[in-house]
C-alpha positions in Angstrom: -38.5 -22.3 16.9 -36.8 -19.1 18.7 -33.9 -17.2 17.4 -31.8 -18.4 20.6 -32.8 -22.0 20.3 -31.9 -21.4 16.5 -28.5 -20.4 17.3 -27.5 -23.1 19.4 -27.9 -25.6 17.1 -24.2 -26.9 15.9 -24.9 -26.2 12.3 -26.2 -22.8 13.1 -22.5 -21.2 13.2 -21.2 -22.9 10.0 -24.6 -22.3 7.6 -24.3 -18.4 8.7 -20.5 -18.4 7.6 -21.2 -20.3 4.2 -23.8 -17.8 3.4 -21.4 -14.6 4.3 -19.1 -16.9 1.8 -21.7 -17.1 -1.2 -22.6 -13.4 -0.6 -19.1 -12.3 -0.6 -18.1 -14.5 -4.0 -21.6 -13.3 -5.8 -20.3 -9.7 -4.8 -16.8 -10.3 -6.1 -17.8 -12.1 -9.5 -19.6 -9.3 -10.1 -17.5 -6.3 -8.8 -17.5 -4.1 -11.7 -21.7 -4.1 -12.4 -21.9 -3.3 -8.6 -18.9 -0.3 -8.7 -21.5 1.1 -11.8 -24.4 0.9 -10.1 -22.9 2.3 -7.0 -21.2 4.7 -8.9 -24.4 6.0 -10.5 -26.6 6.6 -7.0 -23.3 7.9 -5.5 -23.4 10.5 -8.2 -26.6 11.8 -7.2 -25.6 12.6 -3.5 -22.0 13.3 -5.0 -22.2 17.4 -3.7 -23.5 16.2 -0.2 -20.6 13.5 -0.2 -18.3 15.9 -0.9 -19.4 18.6 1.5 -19.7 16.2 4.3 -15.7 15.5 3.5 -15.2 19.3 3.7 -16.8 19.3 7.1 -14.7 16.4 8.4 -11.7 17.7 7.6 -12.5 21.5 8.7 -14.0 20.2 11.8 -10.8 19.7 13.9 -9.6 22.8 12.9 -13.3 24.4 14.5 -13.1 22.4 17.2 -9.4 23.6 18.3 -10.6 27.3 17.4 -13.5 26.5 20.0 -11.4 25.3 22.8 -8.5 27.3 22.9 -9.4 30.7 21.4 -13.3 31.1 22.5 -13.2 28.2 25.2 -13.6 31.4 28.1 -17.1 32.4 26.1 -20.2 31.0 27.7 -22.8 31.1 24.9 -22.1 27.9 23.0 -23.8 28.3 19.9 -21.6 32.0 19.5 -18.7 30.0 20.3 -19.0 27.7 17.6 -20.4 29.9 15.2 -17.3 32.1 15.7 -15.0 29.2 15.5 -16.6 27.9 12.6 -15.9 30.6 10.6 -12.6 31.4 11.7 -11.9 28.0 10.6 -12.8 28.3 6.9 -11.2 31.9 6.5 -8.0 30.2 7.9 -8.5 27.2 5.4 -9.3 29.6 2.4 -6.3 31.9 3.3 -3.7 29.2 3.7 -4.8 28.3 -0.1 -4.7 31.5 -1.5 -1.3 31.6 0.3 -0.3 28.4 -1.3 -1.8 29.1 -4.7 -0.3 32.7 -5.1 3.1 30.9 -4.5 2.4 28.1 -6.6 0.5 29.3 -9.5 3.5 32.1 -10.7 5.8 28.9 -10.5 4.1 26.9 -12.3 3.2 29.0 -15.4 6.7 30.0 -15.8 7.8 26.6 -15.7 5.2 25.5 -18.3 6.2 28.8 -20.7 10.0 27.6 -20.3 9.3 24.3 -20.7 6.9 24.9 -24.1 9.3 26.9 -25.2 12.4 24.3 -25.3 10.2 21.6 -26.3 12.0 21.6 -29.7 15.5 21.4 -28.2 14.3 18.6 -25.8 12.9 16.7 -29.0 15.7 17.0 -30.9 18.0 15.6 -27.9 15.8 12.5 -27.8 15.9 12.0 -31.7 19.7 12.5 -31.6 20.2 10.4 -28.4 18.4 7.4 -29.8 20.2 7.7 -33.1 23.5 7.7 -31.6 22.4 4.3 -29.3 21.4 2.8 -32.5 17.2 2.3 -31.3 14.8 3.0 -33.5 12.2 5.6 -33.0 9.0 2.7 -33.0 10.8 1.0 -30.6 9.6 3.6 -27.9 6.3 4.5 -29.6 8.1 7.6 -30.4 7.9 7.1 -34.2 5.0 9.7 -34.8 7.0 12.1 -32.2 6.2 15.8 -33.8 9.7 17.2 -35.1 8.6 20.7 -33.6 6.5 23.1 -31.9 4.4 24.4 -35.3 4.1 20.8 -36.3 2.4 19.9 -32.1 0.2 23.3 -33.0 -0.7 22.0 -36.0 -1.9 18.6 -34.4 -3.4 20.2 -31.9 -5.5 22.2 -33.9 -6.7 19.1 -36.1 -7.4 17.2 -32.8 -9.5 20.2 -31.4 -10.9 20.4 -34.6 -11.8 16.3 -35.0 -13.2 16.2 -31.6 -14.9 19.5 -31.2 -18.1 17.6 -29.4 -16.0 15.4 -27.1 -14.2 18.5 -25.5 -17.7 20.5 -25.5 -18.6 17.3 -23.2 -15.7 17.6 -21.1 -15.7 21.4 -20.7 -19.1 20.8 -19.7 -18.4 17.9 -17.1 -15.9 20.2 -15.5 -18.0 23.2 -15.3 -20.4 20.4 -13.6 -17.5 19.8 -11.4 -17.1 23.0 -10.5 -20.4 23.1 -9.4 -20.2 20.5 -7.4 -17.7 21.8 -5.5 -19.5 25.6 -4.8 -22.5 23.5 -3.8 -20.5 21.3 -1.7 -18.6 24.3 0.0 -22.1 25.9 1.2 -23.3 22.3 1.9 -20.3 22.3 4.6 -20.9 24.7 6.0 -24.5 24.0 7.1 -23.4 20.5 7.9 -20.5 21.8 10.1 -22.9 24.1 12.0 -25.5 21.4 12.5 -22.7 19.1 13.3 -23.9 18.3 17.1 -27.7 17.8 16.4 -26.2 15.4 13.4 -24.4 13.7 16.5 -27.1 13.3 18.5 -29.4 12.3 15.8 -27.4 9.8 14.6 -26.3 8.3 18.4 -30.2 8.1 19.3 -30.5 6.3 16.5 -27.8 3.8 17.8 -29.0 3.3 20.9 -32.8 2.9 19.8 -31.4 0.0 17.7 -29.1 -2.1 19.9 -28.7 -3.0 23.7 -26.3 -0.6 26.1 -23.7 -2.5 26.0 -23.7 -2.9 22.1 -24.0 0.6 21.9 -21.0 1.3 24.1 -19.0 -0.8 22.4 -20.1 0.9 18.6 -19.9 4.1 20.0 -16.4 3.3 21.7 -15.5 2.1 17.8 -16.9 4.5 15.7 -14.9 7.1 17.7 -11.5 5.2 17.3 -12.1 5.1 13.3 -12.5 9.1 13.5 -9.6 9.3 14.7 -7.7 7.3 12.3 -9.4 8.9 9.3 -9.4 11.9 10.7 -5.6 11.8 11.4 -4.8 10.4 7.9 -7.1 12.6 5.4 -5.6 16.0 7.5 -1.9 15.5 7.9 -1.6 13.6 4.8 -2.7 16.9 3.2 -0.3 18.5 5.3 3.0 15.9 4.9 2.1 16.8 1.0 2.2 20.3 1.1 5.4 20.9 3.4 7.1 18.3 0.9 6.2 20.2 -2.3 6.9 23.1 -0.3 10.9 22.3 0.9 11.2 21.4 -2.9 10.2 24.4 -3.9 12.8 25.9 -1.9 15.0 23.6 -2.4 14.8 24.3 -6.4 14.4 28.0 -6.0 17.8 27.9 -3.5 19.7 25.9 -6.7 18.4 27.8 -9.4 17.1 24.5 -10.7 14.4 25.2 -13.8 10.7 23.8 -13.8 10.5 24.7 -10.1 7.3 25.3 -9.7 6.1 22.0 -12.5 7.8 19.7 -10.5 6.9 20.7 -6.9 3.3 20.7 -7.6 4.1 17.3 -9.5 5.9 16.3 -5.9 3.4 17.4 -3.7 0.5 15.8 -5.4 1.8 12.4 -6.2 3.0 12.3 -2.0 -0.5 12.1 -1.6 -0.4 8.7 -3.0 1.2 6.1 0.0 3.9 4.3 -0.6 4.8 4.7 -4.6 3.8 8.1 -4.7 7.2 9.4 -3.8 8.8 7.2 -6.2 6.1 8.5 -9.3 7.4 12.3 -8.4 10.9 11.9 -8.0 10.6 10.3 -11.4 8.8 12.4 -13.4 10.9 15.2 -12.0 13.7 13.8 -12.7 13.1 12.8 -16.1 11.7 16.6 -16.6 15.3 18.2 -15.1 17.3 15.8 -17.3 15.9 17.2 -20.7 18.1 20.1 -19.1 20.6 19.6 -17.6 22.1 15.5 -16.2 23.4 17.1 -12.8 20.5 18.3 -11.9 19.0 15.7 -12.4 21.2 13.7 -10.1 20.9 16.9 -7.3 17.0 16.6 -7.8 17.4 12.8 -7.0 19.7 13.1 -4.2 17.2 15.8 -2.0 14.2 13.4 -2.9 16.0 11.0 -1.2 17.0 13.0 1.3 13.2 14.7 1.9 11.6 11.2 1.8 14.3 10.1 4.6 13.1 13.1 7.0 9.5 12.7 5.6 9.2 8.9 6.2 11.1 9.1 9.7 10.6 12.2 11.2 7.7 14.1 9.5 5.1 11.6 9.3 5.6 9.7 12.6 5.0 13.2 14.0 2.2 13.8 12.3 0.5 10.6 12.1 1.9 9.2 15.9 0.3 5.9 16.8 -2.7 6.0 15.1 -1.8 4.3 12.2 0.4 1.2 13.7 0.1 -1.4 10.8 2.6 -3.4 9.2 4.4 -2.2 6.2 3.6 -6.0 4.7 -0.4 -5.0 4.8 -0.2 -1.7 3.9 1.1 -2.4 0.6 -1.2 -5.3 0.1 -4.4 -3.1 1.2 -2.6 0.1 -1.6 -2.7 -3.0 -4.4 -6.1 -4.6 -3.6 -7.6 -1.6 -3.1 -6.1 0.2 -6.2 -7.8 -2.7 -8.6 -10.8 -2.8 -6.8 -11.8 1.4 -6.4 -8.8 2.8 -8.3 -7.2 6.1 -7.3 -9.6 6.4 -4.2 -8.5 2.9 -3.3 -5.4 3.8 -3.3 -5.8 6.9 -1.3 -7.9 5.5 1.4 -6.3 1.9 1.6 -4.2 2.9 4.7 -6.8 4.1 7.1 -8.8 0.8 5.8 -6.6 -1.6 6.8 -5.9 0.4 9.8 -9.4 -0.4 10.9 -9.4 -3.6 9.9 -6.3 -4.5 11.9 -8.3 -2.7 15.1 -11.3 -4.8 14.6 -8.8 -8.3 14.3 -7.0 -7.2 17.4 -9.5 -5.7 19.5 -12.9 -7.4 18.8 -12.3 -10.7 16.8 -9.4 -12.3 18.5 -10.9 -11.5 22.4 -14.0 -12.6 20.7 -12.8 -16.0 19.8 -10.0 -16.1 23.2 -13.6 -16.0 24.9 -15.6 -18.7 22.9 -12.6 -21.0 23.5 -12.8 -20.4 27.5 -16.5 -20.4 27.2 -15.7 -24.2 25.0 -13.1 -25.1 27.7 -15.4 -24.4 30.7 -18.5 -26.1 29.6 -16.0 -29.2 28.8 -14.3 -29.2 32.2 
């Protein structure tokens, strides 16, 4: 029997769904021996994941370099060569930039705050003795009553667990690693980008018809832009946040400045309850201090995410990204307990996808089988 004769049978349609069902259910019952398996080959391409993500994300960047600055120059590969490397110095400056405002900030906040950390104890001890709570009550019970008492601790923790932090001090180094390899990998990968293309869309259109070629190719481009969109200007919306607090708490004097900006711009990164996660742990931080600022903290949080969520990010992001709020905090909670932080990170371009593919493929793909239903019936 042929394929075609095959698929018109009437039971054709339903015995091809209930074997995407069993697949799916065998995949979800057993999620977390998949994620480890997964995990482990990931980890041997992890460098060449990572510098393929460097390349995306500098690629836009190249590519604006190569239209507008060296667009006039007629030898291509020079051209892109040129822009290339203009845009990595231009991403490696704007970090230095960034760090050598950042990094004095945040030491002096962590000195200052280190250095009150007695005072801040002994205003929780006293605060919950005078609302009658008990130290357990909080898990504070084996709170240190100073900082010699914390060194002390320290030092018989680092002492206890010698081997464990050996490991970890040598899974960073591995990290770090990583990252140089993945840096040099980018680079490659971002000069090589338009014989990658081309490999990769022969390959296409060896394995499916014209037409289902147009239509991938017409997809995969629309999903570029989407990630694309969301991986670069959520990078940016974070750092012009933690920048304006920055000034903000440098304007007001406010202590910690640098601690809680970086705290601020990192957690933005997360959608949705990232905002809320800074704002608290700053202001949680500023009220060991001082309860107004605190509250003035609080009040420019709310006034940044205001301008961020209805200004900034619209700007940034435009139409790209036009999901409902309802499934973008379903796709941030599914996709949180399924991958965890990277889940969470890349839940929004996801679903964004997946609400393209609903609205532009699925439901004119069923409006047609119904008309198609309808005609043979008439």
């Amino acid at each position: 029997m042929n394929r075609k004769k095959l698929q018109s049978k009437k039971w054709y349609d339903y015995a091809v769904a209930l074997c995407i069902a069993v697949i799916l259910l065998v995949a979800l019952t057993n999620l977390d021996i998949i994620n480890k398996y997964v995990g482990t080959f990931v980890g041997f391409f992890k460098p060449v994941i990572l510098g393929c993500v460097i390349a995306y994300i500098v690629s836009p960047l190249a590519n604006m370099y190569r239209d507008r600055l060296f667009g006039r120059i007629g030898n291509k590969k020079a051209k892109d060569s040129m822009a290339n490397i203009l845009a990595f110095v231009t991403i490696v400056l704007f970090l230095v930039a960034l760090l050598r405002v950042m990094i004095p900030q945040l030491v002096d906040s962590v000195t200052m705050f280190a250095g009150n950390l007695d005072t801040y104890i002994a205003a929780i001890t006293d605060l919950l003795g005078r609302l009658g709570l008990s130290e357990s009550v909080f898990g504070l019970k084996n709170i240190p009553d100073g900082t010699e008492e914390i060194m002390k601790k320290v030092s018989a923790y680092v002492t206890k667990n010698t081997d464990q932090i050996m490991k970890v001090s040598a899974n960073i180094g591995k990290g770090a690693f990583n990252w140089v390899i993945a840096l040099i990998l980018s680079i490659y990968m971002l000069s090589e980008r338009e014989n990658l293309k081309k490999g990769f869309r022969y390959l296409l259109n060896s394995m499916m018809s014209d037409r289902a070629y147009a239509g991938v190719a017409d997809f995969l481009k629309h999903c570029d832009k989407i990630f694309n969109r969301y991986i670069v200007f959520n990078l940016i919306d974070a750092v012009i946040v933690a920048m304006l607090n920055l000034i903000f708490m440098t304007v007001m004097r406010l202590p910690y400045a640098g601690l809680v900006s970086f705290v601020v711009g990192v957690t933005n990164l997360i959608p949705t309850f990232g905002p809320f996660i800074g704002g608290a742990i700053g202001a949680v931080i500023l009220l060991l201090v001082k309860p107004w600022y605190a509250g003035a903290f609080l009040l420019f949080t709310l006034a940044v995410q205001i301008f961020d969520g209805y200004m900034l990010k619209p700007k940034l992001f435009g139409s790209s990204l036009g999901v409902s709020s309802l499934w973008i905090l379903i796709a941030i909670i599914v996709g949180g307990n399924m991958f965890g932080v990277i889940g969470i990170l890349l839940s929004i371009p996801a679903i964004a996808i997946l609400d393209d593919i609903y609205h532009e493929y699925l439901l004119p793909a069923l409006r047609r089988r119904k008309e198609r239903a309808a005609e043979e019936e008439g």
